[in-house]
RODO-2510 file (C-alpha; in nm, 4 decimals, decimal comma):
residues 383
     n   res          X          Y          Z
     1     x    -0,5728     6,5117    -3,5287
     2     x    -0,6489     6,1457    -3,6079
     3     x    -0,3731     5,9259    -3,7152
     4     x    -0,6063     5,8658    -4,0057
     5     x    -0,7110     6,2209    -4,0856
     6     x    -0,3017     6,2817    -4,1470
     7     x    -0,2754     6,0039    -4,3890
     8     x    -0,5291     6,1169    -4,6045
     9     x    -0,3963     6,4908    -4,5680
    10     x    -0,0490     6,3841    -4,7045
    11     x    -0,2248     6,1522    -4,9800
    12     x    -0,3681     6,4986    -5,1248
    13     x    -0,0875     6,7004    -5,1247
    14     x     0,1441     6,4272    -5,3116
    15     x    -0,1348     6,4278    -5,5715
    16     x    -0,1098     6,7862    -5,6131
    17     x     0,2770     6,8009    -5,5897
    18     x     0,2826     6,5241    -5,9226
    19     x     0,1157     6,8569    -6,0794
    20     x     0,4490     6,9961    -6,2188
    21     x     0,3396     7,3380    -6,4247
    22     x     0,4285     7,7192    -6,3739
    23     x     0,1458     7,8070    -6,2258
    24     x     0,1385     7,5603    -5,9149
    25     x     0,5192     7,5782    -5,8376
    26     x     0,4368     7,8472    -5,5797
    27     x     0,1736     7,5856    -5,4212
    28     x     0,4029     7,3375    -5,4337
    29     x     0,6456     7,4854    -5,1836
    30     x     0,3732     7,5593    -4,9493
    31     x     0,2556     7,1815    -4,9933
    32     x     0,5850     7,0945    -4,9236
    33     x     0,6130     7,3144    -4,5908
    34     x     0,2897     7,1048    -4,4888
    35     x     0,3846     6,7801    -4,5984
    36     x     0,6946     6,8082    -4,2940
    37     x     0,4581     6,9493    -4,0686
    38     x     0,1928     6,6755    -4,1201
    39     x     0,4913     6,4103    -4,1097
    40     x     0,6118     6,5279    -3,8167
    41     x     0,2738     6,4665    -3,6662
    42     x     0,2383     6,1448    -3,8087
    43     x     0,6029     5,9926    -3,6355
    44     x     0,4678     6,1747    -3,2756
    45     x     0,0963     5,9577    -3,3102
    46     x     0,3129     5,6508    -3,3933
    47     x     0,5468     5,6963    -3,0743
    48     x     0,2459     5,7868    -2,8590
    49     x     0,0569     5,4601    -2,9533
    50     x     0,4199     5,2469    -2,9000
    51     x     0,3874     5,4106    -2,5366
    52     x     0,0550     5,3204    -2,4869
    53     x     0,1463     4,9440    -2,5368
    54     x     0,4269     4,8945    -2,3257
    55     x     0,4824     4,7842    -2,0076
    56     x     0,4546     5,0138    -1,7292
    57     x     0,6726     5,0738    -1,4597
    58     x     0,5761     4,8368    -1,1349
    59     x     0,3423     5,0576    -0,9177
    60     x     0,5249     5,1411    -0,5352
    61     x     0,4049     4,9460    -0,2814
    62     x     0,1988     5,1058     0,0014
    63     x     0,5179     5,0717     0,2322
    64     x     0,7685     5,2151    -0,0531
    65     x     0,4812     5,5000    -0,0985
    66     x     0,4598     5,5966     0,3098
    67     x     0,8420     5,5443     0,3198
    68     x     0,9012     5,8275     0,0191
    69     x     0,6675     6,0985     0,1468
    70     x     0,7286     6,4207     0,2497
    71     x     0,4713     6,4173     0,5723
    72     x     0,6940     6,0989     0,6889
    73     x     1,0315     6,3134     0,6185
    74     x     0,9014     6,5443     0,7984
    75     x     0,8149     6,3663     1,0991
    76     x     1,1403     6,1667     1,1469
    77     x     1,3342     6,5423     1,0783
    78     x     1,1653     6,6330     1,3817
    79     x     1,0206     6,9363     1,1822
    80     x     0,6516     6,7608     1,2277
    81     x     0,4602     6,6069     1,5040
    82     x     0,2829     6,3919     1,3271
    83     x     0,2570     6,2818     0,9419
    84     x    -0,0498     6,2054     0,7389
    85     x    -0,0332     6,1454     0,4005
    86     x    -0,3249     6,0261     0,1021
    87     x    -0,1842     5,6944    -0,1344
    88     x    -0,2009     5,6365    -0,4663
    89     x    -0,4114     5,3486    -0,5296
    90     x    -0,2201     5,0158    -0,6128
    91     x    -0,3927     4,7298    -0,7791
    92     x    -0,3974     4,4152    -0,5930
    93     x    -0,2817     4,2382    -0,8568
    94     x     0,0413     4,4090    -0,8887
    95     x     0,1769     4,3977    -0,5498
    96     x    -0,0947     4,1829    -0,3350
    97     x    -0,1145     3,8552    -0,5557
    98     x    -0,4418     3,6490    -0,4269
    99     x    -0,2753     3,3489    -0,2373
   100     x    -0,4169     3,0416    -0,0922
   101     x    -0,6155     3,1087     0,2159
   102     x    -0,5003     3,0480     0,5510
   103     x    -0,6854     3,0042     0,8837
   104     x    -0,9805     2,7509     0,7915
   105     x    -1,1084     2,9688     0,4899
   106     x    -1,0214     2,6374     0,2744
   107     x    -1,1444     2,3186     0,4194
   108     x    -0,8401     2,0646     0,5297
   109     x    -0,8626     1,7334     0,4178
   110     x    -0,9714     1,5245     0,6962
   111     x    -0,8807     1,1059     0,7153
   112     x    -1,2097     0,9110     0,7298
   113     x    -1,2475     0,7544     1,0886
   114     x    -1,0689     0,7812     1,3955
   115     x    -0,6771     0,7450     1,3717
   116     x    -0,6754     0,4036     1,6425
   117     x    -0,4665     0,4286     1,9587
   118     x    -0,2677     0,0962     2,0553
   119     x    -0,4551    -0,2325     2,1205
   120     x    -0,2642    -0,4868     2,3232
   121     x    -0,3634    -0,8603     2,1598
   122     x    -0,5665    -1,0614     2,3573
   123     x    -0,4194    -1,4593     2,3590
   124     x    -0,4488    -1,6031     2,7141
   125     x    -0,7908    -1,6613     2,7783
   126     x    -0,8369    -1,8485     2,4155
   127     x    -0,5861    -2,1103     2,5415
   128     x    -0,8375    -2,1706     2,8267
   129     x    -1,1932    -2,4054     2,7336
   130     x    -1,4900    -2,1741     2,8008
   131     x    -1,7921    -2,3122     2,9382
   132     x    -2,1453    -2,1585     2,9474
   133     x    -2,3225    -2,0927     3,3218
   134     x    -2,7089    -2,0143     3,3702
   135     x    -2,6004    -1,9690     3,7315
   136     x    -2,4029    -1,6944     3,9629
   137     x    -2,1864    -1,9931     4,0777
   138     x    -2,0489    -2,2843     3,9530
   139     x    -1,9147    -2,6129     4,0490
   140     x    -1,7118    -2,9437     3,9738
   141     x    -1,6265    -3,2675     4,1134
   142     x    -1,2334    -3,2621     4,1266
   143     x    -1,0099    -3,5699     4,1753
   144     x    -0,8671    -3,5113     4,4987
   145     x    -0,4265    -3,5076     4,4351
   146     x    -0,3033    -3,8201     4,4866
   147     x    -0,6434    -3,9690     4,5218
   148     x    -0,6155    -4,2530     4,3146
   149     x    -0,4576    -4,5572     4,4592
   150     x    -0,4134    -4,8439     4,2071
   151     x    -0,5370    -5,2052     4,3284
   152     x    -0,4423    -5,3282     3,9685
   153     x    -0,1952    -5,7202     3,9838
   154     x    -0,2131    -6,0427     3,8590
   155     x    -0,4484    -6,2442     4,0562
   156     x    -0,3862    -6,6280     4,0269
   157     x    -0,6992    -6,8239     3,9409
   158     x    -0,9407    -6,8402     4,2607
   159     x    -0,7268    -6,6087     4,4673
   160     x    -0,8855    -6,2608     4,5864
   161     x    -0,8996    -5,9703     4,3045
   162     x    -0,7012    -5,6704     4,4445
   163     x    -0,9534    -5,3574     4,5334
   164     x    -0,8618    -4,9976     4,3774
   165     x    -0,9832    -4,6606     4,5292
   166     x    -1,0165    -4,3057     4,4225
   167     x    -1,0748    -4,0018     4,6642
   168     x    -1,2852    -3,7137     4,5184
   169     x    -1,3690    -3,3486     4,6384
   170     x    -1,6327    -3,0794     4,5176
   171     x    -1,5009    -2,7703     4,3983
   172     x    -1,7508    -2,4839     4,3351
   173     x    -1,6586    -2,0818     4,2565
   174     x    -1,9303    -1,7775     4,2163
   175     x    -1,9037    -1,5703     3,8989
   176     x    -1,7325    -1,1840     3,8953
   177     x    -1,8596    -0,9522     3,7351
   178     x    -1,5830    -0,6665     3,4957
   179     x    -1,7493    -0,3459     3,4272
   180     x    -1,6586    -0,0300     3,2192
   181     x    -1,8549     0,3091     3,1897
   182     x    -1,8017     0,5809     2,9453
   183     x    -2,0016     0,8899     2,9309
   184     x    -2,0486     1,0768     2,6166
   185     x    -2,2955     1,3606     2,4801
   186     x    -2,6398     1,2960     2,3051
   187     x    -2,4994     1,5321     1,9872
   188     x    -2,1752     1,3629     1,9972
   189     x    -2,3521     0,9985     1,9037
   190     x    -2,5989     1,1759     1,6942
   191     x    -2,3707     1,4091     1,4453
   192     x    -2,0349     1,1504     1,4593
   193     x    -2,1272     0,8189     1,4877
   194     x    -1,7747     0,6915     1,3856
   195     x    -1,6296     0,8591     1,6960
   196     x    -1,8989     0,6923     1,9195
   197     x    -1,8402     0,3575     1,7576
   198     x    -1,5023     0,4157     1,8324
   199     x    -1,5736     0,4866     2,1668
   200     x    -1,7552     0,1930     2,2106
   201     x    -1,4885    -0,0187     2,0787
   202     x    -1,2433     0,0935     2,3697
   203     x    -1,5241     0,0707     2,6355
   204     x    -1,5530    -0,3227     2,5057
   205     x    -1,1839    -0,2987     2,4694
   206     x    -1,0708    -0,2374     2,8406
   207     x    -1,3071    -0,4984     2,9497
   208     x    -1,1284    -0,7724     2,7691
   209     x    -0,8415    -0,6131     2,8814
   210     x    -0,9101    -0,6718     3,2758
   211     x    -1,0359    -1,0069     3,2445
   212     x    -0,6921    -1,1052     3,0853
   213     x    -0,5171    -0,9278     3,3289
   214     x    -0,7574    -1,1419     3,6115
   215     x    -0,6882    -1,4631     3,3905
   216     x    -0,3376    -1,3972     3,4392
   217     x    -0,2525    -1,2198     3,7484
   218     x    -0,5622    -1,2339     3,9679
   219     x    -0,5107    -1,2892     4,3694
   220     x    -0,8886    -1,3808     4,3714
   221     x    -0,9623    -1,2080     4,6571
   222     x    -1,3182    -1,0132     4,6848
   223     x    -1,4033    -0,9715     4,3160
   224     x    -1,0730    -1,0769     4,1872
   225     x    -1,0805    -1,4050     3,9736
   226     x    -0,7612    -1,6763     4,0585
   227     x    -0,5204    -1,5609     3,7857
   228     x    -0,2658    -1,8499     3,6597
   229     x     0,0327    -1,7118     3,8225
   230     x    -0,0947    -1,6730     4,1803
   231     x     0,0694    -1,9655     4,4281
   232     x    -0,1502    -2,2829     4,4555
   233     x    -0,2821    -2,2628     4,0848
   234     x     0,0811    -2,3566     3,9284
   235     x     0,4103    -2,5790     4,0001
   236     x     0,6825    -2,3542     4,0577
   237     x     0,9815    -2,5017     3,8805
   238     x     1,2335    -2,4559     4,1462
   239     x     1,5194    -2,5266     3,9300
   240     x     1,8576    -2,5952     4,0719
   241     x     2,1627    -2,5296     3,8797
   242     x     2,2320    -2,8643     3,8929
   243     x     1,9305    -2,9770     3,7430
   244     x     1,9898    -2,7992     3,4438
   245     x     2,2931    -2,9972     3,3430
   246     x     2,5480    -2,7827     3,2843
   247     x     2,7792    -2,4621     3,4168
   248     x     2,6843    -2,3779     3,1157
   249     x     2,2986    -2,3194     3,1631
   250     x     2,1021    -2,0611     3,0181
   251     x     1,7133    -1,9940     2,9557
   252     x     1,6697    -2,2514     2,7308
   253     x     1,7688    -2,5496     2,9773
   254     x     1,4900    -2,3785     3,2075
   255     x     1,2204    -2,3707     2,9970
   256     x     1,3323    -2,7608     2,9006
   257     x     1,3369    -2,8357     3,2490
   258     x     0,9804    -2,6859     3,3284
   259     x     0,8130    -2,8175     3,0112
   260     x     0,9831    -3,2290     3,1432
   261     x     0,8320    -3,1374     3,4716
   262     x     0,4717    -3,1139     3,3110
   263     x     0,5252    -3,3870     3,1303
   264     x     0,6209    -3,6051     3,4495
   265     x     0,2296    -3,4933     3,5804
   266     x     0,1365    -3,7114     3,2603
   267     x     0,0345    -3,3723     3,0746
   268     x     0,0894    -3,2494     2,7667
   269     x     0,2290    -2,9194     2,7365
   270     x     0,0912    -2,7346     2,4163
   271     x     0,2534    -2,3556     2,4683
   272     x     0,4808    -2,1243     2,6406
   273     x     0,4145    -1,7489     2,7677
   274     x     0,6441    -1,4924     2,8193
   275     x     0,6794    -1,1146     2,7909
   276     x     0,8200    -0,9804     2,4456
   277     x     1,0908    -0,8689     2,5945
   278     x     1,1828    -1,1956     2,6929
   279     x     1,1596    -1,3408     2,4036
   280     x     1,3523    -1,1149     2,2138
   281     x     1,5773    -1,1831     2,4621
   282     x     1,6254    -1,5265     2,3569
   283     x     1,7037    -1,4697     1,9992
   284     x     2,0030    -1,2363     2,1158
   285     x     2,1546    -1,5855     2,3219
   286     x     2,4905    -1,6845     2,1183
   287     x     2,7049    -2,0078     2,1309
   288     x     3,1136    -1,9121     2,2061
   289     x     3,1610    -1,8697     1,8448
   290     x     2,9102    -1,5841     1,8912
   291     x     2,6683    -1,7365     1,6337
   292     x     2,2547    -1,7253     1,7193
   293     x     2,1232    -2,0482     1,9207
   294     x     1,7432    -1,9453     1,7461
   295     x     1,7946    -1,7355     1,4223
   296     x     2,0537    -1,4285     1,2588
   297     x     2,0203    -1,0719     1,1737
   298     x     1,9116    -1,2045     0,7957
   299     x     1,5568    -1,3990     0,9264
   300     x     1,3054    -1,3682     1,2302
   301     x     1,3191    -1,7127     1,4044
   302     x     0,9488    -1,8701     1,4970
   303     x     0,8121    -1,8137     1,8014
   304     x     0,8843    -2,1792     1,9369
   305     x     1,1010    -2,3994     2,1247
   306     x     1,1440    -2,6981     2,2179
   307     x     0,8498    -2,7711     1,9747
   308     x     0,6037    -2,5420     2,1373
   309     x     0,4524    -2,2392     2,0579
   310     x     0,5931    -1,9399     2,2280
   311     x     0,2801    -1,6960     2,3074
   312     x     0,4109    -1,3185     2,3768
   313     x     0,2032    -1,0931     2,5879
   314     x     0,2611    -0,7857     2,8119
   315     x    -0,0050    -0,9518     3,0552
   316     x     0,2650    -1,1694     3,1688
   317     x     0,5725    -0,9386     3,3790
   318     x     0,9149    -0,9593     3,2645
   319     x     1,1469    -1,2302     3,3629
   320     x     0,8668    -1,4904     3,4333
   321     x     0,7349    -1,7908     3,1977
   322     x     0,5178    -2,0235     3,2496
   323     x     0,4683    -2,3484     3,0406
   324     x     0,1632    -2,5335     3,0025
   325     x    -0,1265    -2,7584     2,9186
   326     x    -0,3552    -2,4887     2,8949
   327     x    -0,6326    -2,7260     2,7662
   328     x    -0,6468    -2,9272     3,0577
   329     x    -0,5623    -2,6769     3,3415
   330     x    -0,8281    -2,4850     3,4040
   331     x    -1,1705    -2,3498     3,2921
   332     x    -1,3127    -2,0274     3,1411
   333     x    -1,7216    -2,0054     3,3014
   334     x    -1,9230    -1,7750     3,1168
   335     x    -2,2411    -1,6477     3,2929
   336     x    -2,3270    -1,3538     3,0192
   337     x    -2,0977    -1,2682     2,7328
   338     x    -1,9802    -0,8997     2,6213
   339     x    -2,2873    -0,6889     2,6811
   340     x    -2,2915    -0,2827     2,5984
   341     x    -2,6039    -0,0966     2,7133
   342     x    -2,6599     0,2956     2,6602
   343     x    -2,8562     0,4677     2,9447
   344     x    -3,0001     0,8565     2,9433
   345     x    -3,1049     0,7686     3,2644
   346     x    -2,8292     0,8065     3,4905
   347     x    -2,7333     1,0925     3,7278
   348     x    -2,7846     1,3967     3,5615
   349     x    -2,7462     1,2574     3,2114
   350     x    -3,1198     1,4018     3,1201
   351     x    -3,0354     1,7741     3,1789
   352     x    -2,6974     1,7625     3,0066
   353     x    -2,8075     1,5710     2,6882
   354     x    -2,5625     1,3249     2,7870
   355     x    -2,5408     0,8811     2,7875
   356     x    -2,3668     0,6714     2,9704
   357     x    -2,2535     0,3571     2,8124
   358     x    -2,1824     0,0410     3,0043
   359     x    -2,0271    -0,2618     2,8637
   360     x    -1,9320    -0,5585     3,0982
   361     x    -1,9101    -0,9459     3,1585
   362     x    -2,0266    -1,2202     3,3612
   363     x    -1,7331    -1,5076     3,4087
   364     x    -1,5872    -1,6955     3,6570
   365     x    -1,2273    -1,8590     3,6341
   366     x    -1,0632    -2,2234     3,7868
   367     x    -0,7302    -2,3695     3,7607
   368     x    -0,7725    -2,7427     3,8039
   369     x    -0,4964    -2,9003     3,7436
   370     x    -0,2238    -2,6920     3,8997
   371     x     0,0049    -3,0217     3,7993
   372     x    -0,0622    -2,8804     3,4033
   373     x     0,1394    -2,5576     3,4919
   374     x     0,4605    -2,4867     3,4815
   375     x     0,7081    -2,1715     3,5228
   376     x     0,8075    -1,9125     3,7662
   377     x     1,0828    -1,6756     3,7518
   378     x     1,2793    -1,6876     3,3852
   379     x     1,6506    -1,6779     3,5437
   380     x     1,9219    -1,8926     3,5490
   381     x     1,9462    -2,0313     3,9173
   382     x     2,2976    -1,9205     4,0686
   383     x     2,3507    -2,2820     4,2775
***
């Protein structure tokens, strides 16, 4: 029976129990049985509809539910070779809650570009002029050392003017050529052309980096250019202990000593190269009352002394220095600049859909003025 039905049945019997004469006192006591009965009826409706609206307990997991059966009871009592059993279902809601997705579902965020490796700083061959070739060779006229004798006096009047000489020699070199190759596929430079851009860059990249390291370090033998540190294209400083001035010597009075030495050539040193380790070296030295020669733990100090730029690079090894007029000692030739080329045609680049890039230069290199460099090992001499 309706909850609605009810109230209307109890509405009609209090309207006939207001009727208070003789003849419906017998009625009334029936009414009255029915009133409790329909009451009672009423109160059960209300509770039933409470229940409906509350909370229900939280629905058993499908472990909990596999866990509680009989069939599994069974089985681990031994009394049951296997165990099968049928679940209630469980909304996913209740005990599975939809979590973020793992395992690509959701696309990461990806960083635009390529995250860059390191890039060692190219500084040596900028301290060098650079001269343009339309030739696979090149050559100079060189003042031969020592090759100028001056006739230069005072001359009375009528007497013989003094004669002067210079002795002169023709230096020519031929021009190297440093290569790099990279290989990459067709769909790689078509769907990501950041990546091959990047690739690019380091195929450009470790061709500057050789021809530093040649600049530098070269033995020029074969295809090797004359770097500044091989013997013949530098003074050695050959510093004594003694010609530092002190017991007391240390770095400092070295690199002094080899910058005067240029200076006694008549040249003009305008920098100093070291190693970074070196250098950092140097801003550790400490006077006896332990206090920094070129700067303190509160400032960086400049990269210079004695007035001249200090230029750090890892192109030059540890423990050696050399000072300079870089201006005046020798002579970048440039036959073709930077050039990057992409080929399909090369080995079996056709049938793999893949291209072979090729970047390279054209240069030669000359020290001219050996008398311009200065430096050598970067130690204290013992005697």
């Amino acid at each position: 029976m309706e909850l609605k039905e009810i109230s209307d049945a109890l509405d009609r019997i209090e309207g006939k129990m207001n009727d208070t004469s003789e003849a419906n006192k017998a009625e009334l006591k029936r009414l009255g049985d029915e009133q409790v009965k329909l009451s009672r009826q009423l109160i059960e409706l209300q509770q039933n509809a409470v229940k409906a609206v509350a909370p229900k307990a939280e629905a058993k997991s499908v472990g909990a539910q596999v866990a509680e059966s009989n069939a599994v009871k069974a089985f681990v009592e031994g009394s049951a070779t296997k165990a099968r059993m049928e679940l209630a279902e469980t909304k996913a809601d209740a005990v599975n809650p939809i979590l973020t997705p793992t395992g690509g579902v959701v696309q990461a965020y990806r960083r635009p570009g390529v995250l860059a490796g390191a890039f060692r700083p190219f500084t040596i061959e900028a301290l060098f002029p650079n001269i343009p070739v339309a030739s696979n060779a090149y050559e100079y006229v060189k003042e031969k050392d020592a090759g100028f004798v001056n006739g230069a006096a005072p001359v009375a009047e009528g007497a013989q003017k003094p004669f002067g000489s210079t002795g002169f020699e023709l230096i020519s070199g031929t021009i190297k050529t440093v290569a790099h190759l990279a290989r990459i596929s067709k769909q790689l430079m078509e769907d990501a052309p950041a990546l091959e851009a990047y690739i690019n860059q380091r195929v450009v990249y470790g061709v500057d980096l050789a021809v530093e390291d040649q600049i530098t370090t070269g033995d020029g033998k074969g295809q090797n250019l004359s770097g500044i540190f091989t013997t013949g294209n530098y003074t050695p400083h050959v510093a004594k202990l003694a010609d530092l001035g002190t017991t007391n010597a240390t770095l400092l009075d070295l690199i002094l000593f080899a910058k005067t030495k240029i200076e006694q050539n008549y040249f003009r040193p305008n920098a100093i190269l070291m190693n970074p380790l070196n250098w950092s070296k140097l801003q550790m030295l400490k006077n006896g009352s332990a206090d920094y020669y070129l700067t303190s733990p509160a400032s960086v100090a400049q990269p210079q002394l004695w007035g001249l730029p200090v230029v750090t690079t890892q192109a030059v090894a540890v423990d050696t220095f050399m000072v300079g007029d870089f201006s005046a000692a020798g002579t970048v030739w440039t036959r073709t600049g930077m050039t990057v080329e992409l080929f399909e045609q090369d080995s079996d680049n056709v049938e793999k859909n893949l291209i072979t890039i090729r970047a390279e230069r054209r240069l030669g290199f000359g020290i001219e003025r050996p008398g311009a460099l200065c430096g050598g090992a970067l130690t204290v001499p013992s005697a």
